[in-house]
C-alpha positions as CSV (number, residue, x, y, z in Angstrom):
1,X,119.2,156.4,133.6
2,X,118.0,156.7,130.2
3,X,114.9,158.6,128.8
4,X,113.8,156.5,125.7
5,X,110.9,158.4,124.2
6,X,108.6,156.2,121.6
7,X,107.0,158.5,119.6
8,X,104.0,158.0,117.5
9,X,99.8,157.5,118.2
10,X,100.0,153.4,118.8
11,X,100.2,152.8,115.2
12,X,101.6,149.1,114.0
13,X,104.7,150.7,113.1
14,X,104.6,152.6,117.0
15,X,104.8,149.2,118.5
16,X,107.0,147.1,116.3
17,X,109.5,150.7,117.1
18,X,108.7,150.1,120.6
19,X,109.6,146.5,120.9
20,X,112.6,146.6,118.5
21,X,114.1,149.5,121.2
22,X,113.4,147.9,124.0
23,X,115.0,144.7,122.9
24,X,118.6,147.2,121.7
25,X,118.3,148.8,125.6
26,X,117.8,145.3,127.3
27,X,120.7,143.4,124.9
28,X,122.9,146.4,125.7
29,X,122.1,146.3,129.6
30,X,120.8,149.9,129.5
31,X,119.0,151.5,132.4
32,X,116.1,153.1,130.9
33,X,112.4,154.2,131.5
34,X,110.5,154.1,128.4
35,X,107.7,156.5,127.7
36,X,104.9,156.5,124.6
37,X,104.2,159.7,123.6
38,X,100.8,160.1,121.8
39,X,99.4,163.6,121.4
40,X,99.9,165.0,118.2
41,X,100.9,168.5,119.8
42,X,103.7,166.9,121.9
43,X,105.0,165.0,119.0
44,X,104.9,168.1,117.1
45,X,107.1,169.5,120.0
46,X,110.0,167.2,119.3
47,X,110.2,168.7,115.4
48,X,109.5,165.7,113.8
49,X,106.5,165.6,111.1
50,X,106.5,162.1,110.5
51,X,106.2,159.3,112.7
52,X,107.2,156.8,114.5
53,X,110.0,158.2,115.9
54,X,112.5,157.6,118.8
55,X,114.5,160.1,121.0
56,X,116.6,159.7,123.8
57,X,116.4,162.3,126.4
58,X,114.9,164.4,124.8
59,X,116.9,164.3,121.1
60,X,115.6,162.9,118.3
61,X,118.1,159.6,116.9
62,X,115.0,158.5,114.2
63,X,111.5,159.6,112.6
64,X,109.5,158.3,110.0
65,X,111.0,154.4,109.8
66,X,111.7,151.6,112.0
67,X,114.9,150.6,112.9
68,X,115.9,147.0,112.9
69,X,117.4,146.1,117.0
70,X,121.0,146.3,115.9
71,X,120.5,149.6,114.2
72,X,119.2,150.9,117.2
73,X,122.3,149.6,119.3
74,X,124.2,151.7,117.2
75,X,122.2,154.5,117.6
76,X,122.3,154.1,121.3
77,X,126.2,153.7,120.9
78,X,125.9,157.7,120.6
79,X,124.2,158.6,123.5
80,X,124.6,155.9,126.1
């Protein structure tokens, strides 16, 4: 099972991120959890300075845009 990590304080962009992955991991048939993280300090932790971003167990695929659903199929293509 997959680790998808949303990354970002709830922002507009946050959610559209969040939506746009979890439609990729469902057309794709991925097993997943998904997780929001919020807190600056544990953003900060993933070395990204800009946000939203998206990681997968724990690596960082995308920070500082939002990916359209098939760009974020390919990213998955990568790690799945």
């Amino acid at each position: 099972m997959k680790k998808i990590q949303i990354l970002g304080t709830g922002c507009a962009k946050c959610q559209k991120l969040a939506q746009n992955t979890k439609q990729a991991a469902d057309k794709l048939g991925l097993e997943y959890e998904m997780e929001k993280i919020t807190q600056i300090n544990d953003i900060m932790a993933f070395g990204i300075m800009t946000t939203p971003g998206l990681a997968v167990d724990g690596k960082v695929l995308v920070s500082g845009k939002v990916p359209s659903p098939a760009e974020i199929e390919k990213l998955f293509g990568g790690v799945a």
